[in-house]
NUROMI-927405 format. One record per residue (C-alpha): residue number from 1; residue in three letters; x, y, z. Coordinates in nm, 4 decimals. Example, Ala and Ser with C-alpha at 12.3 -4.5 7.8 and 13.67 -1.06 7.14 Angstrom:
> 1,ALA,1.2300,-0.4500,0.7800;
> 2,SER,1.3670,-0.1060,0.7140;
# end
This chain:
> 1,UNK,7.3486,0.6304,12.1074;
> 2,UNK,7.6203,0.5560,12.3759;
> 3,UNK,7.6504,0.2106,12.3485;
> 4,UNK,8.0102,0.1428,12.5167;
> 5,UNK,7.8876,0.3899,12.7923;
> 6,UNK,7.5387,0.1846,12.8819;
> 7,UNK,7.7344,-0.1361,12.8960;
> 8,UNK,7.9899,0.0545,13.1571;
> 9,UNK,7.7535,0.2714,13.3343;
> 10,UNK,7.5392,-0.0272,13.4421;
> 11,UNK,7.8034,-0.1933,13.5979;
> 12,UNK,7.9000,0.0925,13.7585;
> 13,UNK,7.5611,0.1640,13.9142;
> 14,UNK,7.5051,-0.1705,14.0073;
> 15,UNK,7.8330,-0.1885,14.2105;
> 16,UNK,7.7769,0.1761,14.3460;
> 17,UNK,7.4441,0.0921,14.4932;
> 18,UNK,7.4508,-0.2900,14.6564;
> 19,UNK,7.0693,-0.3030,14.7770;
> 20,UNK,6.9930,-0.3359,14.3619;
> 21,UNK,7.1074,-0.7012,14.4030;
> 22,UNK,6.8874,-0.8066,14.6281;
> 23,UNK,6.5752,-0.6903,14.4378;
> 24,UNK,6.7181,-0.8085,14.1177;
> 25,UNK,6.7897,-1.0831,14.2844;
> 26,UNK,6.3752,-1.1038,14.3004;
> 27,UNK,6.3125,-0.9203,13.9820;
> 28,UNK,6.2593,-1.2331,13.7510;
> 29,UNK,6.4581,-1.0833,13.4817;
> 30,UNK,6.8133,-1.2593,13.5714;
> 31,UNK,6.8971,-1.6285,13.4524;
> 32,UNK,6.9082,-1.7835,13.8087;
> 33,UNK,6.6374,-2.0268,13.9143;
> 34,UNK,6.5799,-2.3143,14.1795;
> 35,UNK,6.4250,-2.6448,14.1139;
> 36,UNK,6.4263,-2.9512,14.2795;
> 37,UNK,6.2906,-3.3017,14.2095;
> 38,UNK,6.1955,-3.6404,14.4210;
> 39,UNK,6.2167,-3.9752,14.2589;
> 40,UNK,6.2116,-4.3271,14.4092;
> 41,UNK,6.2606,-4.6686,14.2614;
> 42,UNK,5.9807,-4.9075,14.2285;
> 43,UNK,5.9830,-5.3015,14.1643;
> 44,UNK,5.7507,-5.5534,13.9792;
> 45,UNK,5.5586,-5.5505,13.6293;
> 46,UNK,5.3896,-5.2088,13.5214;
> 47,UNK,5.0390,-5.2870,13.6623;
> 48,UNK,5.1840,-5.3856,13.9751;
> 49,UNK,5.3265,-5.0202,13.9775;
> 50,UNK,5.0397,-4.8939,13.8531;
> 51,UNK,4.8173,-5.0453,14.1255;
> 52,UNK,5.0662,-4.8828,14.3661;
> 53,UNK,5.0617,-4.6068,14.2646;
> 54,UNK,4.6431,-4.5525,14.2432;
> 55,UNK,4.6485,-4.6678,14.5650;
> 56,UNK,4.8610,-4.4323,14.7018;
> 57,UNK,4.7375,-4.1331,14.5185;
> 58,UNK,4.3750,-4.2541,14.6587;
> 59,UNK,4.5108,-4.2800,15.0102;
> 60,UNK,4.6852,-3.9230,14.9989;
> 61,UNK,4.4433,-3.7830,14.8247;
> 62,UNK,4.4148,-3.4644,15.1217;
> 63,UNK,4.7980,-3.4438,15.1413;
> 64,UNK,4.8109,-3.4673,14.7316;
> 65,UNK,4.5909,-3.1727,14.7155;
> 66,UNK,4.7583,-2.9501,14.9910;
> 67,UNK,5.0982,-2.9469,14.8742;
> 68,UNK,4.9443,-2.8790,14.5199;
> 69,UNK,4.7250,-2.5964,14.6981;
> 70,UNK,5.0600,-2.4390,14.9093;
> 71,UNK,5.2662,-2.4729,14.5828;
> 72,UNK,5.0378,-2.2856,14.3851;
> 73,UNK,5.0303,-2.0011,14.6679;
> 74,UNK,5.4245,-1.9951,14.6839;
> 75,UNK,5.4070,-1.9613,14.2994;
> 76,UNK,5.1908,-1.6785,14.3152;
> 77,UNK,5.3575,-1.4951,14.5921;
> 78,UNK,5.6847,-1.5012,14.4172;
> 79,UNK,5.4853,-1.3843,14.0905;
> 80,UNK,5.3948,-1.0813,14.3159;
> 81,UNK,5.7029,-1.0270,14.4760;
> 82,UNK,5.8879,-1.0579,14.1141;
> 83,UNK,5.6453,-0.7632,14.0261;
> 84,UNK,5.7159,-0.5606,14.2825;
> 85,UNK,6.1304,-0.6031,14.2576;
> 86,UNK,6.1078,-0.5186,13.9044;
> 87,UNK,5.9235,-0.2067,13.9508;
> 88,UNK,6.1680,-0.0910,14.2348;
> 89,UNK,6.4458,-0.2074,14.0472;
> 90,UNK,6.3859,-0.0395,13.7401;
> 91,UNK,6.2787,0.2842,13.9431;
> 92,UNK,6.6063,0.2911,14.1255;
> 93,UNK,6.8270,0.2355,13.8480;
> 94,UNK,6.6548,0.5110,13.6462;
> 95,UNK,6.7209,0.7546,13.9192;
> 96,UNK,7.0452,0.6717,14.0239;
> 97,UNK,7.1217,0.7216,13.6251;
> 98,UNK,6.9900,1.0527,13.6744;
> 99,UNK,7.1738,1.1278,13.9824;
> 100,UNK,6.9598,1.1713,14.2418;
> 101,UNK,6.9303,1.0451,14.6057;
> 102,UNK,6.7627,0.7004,14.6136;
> 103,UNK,6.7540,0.4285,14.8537;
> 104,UNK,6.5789,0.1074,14.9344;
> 105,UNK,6.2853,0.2170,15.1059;
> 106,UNK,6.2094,0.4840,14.7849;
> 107,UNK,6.2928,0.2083,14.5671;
> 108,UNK,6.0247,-0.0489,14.7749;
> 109,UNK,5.7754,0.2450,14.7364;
> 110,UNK,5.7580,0.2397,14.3550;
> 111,UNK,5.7682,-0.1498,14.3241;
> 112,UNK,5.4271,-0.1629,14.5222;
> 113,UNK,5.3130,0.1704,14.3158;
> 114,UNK,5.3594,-0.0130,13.9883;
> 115,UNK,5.3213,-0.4106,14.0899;
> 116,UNK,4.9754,-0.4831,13.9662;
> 117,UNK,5.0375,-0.3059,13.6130;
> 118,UNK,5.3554,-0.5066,13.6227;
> 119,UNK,5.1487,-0.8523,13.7065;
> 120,UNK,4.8883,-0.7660,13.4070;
> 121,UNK,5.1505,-0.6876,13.1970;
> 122,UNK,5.3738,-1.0188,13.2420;
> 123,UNK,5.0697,-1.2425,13.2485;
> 124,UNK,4.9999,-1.0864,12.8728;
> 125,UNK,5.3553,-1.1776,12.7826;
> 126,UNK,5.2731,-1.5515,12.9143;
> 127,UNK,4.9461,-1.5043,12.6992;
> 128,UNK,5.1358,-1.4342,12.4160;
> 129,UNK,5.3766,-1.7146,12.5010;
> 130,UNK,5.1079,-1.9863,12.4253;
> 131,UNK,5.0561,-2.0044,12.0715;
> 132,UNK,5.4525,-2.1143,12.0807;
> 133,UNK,5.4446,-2.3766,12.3143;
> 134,UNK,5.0446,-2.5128,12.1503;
> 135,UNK,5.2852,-2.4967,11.8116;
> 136,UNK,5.5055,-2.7425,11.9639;
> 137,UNK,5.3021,-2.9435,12.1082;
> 138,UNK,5.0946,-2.9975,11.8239;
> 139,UNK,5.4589,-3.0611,11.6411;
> 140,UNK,5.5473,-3.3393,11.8912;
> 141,UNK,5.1681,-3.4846,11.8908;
> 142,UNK,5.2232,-3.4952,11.4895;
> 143,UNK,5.5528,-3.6478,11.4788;
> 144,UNK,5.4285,-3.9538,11.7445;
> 145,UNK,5.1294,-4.0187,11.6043;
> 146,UNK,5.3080,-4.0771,11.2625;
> 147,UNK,5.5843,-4.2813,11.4329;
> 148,UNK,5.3286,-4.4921,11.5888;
> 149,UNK,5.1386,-4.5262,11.2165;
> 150,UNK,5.4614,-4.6271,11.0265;
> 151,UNK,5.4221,-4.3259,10.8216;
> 152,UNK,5.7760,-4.2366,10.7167;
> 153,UNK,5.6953,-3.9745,10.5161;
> 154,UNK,5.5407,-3.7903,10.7394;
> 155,UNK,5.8104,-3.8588,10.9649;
> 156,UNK,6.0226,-3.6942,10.7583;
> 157,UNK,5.8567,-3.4153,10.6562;
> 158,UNK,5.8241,-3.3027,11.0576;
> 159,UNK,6.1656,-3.3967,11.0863;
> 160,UNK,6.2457,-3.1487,10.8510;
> 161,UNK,6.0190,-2.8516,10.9650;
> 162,UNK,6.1594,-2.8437,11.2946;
> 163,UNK,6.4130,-2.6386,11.1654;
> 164,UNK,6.1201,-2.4431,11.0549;
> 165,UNK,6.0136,-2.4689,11.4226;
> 166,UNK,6.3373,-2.3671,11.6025;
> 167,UNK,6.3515,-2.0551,11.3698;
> 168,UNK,5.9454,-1.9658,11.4708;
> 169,UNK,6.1062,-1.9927,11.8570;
> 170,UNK,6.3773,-1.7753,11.7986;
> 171,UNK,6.2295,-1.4772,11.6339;
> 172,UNK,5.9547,-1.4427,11.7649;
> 173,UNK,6.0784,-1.5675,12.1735;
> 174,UNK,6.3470,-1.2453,12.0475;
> 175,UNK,6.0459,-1.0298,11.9191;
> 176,UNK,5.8606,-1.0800,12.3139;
> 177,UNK,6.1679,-1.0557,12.5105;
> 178,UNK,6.2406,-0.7265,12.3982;
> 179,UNK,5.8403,-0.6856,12.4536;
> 180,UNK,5.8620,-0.7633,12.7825;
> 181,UNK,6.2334,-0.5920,12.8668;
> 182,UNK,6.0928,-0.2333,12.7356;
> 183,UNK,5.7469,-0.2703,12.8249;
> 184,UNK,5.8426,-0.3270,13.1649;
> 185,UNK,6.0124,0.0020,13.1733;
> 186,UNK,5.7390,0.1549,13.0163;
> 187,UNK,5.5210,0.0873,13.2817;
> 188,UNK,5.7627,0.1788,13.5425;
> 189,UNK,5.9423,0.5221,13.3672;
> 190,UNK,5.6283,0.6245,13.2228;
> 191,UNK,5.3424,0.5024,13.4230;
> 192,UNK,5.1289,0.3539,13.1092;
> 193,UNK,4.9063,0.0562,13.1738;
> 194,UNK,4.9853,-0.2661,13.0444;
> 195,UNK,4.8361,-0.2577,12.7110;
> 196,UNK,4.9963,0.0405,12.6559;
> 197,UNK,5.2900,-0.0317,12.7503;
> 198,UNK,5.2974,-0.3238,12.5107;
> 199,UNK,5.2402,-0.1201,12.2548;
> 200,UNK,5.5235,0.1517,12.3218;
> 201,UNK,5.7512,-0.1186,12.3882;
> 202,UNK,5.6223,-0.2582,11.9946;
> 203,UNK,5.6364,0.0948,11.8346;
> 204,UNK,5.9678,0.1327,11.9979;
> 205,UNK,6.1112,-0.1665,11.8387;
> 206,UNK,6.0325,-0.1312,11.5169;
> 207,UNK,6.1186,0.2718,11.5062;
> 208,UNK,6.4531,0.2419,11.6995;
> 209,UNK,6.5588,-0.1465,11.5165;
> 210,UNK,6.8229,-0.0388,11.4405;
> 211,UNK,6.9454,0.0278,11.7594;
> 212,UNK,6.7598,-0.2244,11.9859;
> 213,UNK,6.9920,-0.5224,11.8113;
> 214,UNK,7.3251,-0.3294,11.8852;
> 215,UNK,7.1818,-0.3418,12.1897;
> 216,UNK,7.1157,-0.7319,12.2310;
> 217,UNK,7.3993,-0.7738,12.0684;
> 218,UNK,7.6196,-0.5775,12.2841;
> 219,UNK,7.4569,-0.7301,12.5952;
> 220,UNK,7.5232,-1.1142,12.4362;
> 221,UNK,7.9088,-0.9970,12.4117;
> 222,UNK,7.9117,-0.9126,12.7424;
> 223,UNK,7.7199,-1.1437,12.8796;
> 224,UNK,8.0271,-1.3915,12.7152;
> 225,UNK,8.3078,-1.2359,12.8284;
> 226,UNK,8.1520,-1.2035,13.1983;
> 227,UNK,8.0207,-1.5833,13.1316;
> 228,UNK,8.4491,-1.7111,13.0555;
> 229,UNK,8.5013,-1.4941,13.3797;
> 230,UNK,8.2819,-1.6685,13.6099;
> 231,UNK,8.3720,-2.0142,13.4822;
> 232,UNK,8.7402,-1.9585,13.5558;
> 233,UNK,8.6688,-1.8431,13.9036;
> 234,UNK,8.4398,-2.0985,13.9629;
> 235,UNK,8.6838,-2.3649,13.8610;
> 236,UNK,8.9234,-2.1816,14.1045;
> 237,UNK,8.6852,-2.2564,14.3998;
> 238,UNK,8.5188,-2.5927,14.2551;
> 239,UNK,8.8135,-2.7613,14.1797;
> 240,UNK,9.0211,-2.7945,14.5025;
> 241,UNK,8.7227,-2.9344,14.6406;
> 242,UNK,8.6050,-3.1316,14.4149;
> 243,UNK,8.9875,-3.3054,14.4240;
> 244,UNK,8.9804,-3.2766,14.7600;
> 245,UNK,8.7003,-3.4977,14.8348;
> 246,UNK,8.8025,-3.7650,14.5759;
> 247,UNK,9.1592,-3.7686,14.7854;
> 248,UNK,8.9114,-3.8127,15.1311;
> 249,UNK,8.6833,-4.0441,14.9839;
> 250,UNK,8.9464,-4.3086,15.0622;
> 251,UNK,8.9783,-4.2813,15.4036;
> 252,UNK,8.6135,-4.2292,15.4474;
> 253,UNK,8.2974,-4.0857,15.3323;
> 254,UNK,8.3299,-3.7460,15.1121;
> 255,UNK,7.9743,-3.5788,15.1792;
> 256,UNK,8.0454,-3.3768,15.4798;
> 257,UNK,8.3571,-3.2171,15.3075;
> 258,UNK,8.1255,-3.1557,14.9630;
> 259,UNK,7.8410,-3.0068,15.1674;
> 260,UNK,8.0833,-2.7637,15.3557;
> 261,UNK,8.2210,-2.6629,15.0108;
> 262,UNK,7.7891,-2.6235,14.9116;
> 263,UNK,7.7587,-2.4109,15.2463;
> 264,UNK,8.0400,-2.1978,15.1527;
> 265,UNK,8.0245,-2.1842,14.7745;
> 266,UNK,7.6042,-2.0376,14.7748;
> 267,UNK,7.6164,-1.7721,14.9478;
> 268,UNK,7.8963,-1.6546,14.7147;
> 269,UNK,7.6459,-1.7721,14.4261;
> 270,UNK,7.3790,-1.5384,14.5425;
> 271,UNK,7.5977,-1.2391,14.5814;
> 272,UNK,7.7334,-1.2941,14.2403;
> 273,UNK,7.3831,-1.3682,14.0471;
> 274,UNK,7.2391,-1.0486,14.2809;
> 275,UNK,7.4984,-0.8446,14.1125;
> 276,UNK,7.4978,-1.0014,13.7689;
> 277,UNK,7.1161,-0.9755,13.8000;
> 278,UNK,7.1492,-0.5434,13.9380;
> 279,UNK,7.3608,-0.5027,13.6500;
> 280,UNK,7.1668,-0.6976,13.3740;
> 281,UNK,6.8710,-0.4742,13.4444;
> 282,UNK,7.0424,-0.1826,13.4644;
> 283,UNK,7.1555,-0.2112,13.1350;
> 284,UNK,6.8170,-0.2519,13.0035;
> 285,UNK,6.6764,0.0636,13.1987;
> 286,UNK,6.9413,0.2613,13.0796;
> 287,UNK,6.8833,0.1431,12.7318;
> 288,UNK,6.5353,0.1595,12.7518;
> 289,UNK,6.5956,0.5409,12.8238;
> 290,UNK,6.8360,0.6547,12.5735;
> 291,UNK,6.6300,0.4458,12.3199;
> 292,UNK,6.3902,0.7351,12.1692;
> 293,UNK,6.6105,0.9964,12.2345;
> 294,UNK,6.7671,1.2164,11.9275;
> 295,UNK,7.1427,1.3266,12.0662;
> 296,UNK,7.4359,1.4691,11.9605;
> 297,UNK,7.8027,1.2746,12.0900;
> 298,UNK,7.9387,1.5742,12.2148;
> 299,UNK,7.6378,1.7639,12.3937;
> 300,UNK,7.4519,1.4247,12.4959;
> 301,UNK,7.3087,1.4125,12.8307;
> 302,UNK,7.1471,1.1971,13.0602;
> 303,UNK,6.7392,1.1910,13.0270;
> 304,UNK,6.5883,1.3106,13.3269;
> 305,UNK,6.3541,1.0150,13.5031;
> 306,UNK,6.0032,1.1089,13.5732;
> 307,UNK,5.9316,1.1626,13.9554;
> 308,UNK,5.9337,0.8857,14.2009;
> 309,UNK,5.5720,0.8102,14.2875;
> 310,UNK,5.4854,0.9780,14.6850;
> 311,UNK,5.4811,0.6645,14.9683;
# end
């Protein structure tokens, strides 16, 4: 298997062919996410707070349940739209692998072709998600319940499994993310349904083992050398800010220089997780297709993709 030449030809397709980094971008298989959070300080004794806080929850109670109710549909819509990037993504990395004319409307095509096999399939990899996260919380419930009892021993002995615990989480959190990397492609490249496609993606992994952890670990090598990269051009464009505001903040507030350097610094940020994102995938569809095939170094070529689906 051409390991060296997935690692290079991903990179080079993702540069080749900039509209792959804005449906990455969307794909939900990069490391970039947004969150925010809200808190404000309250005074007096805890059932003061308390009261407070009923009472406001009962007064809101309409406004509570709206932003709950939009949040939710935002959720879901980005769910969808994750679905449909990955299927587009995945499509148009295949077939610029193969050499063929592609562009962003084709690529939009397939996405909505394959997005509700690619929404059953990810909600069975959240499925099979859950008996990690009930083992964990029945690990934490455990270990409180025995701190609050006094019972050291116990203490101890959960103490000690979570070693046990943390090695659970990373085999078998390694065992679904190559589930969900191949089976994704599966669904795309080969047009199975989602159950299928989890089991392709299984009988793949265990026939090919061999070469899926090369893989993983060639994409963890890279992923550290392009990781040192970043963080020395980052500092590059953090640090004269950063020191540049400190110098200001003597003469007078520093938060309109630190939210030009925001303004100017995320768009950058999005162009560069787009392409990490375009590239990251690629790898993995280009992987995904040289996987099961038998070749010889000097004859090997290219697997043909299967036919775009017709708009």
């Amino acid at each position: 298997m051409p390991y060296w030449d997935i690692v290079t030809r991903s990179f080079t397709i993702a540069w080749k062919h900039k509209y792959l980094w804005l449906i990455a971008l969307f794909a939900g298989e990069g490391g970039t996410s947004f969150s925010f959070s809200y808190s404000q300080r309250m005074k007096g004794n805890p059932a003061t707070v308390a009261s407070q806080v009923s009472t406001w929850v009962n007064d809101h109670a309409g406004l509570i349940a709206a932003i709950g109710l939009a949040w939710l549909l935002l959720v879901v819509a980005f769910f969808i739209l994750a679905g449909v990037c990955e299927g587009a993504t995945v499509r148009a990395s295949a077939e610029h692998d193969a050499e063929r004319p592609f562009g962003l409307g084709q690529a939009w095509t397939s996405g909505l072709h394959t997005v509700w096999t690619i929404v059953r399939f990810r909600l069975l990899v959240v499925a099979l998600y859950l008996p990690l996260f009930v083992l964990t919380f029945g690990w934490i419930a455990g270990l409180l319940i025995a701190i609050v009892k006094g019972q050291a021993a116990a203490v101890l002995a959960l103490a000690l499994s979570a070693f046990v615990l943390v090695l659970v989480w990373i085999i078998y959190a390694t065992y679904l993310f190559f589930l969900d990397r191949f089976g994704n492609r599966a669904v795309v490249l080969e047009e199975l349904k989602a159950v299928a496609a989890l089991r392709r993606a299984h009988g793949l992994l265990f026939k090919r083992l061999g070469r899926f952890l090369l893989v993983w670990l060639l994409s963890i090598a890279v992923g550290l050398v392009v990781g040192v990269i970043l963080a020395c051009f980052s500092a590059l464009l953090v640090v004269p800010i950063v020191v540049a505001a400190v110098l200001s903040s003597s003469s007078g507030p520093a938060w309109p220089l630190v939210a030009l350097g925001v303004i100017v610094l995320f768009p950058i940020f999005l162009v560069v997780a787009g392409f990490l994102a375009a590239q990251s995938s690629t790898y993995w569809t280009l992987a995904f297709r040289r996987m099961d095939v038998d070749y010889a170094p000097a004859t090997y070529a290219y697997p043909a993709a299967p036919p775009a689906p017709q708009s």
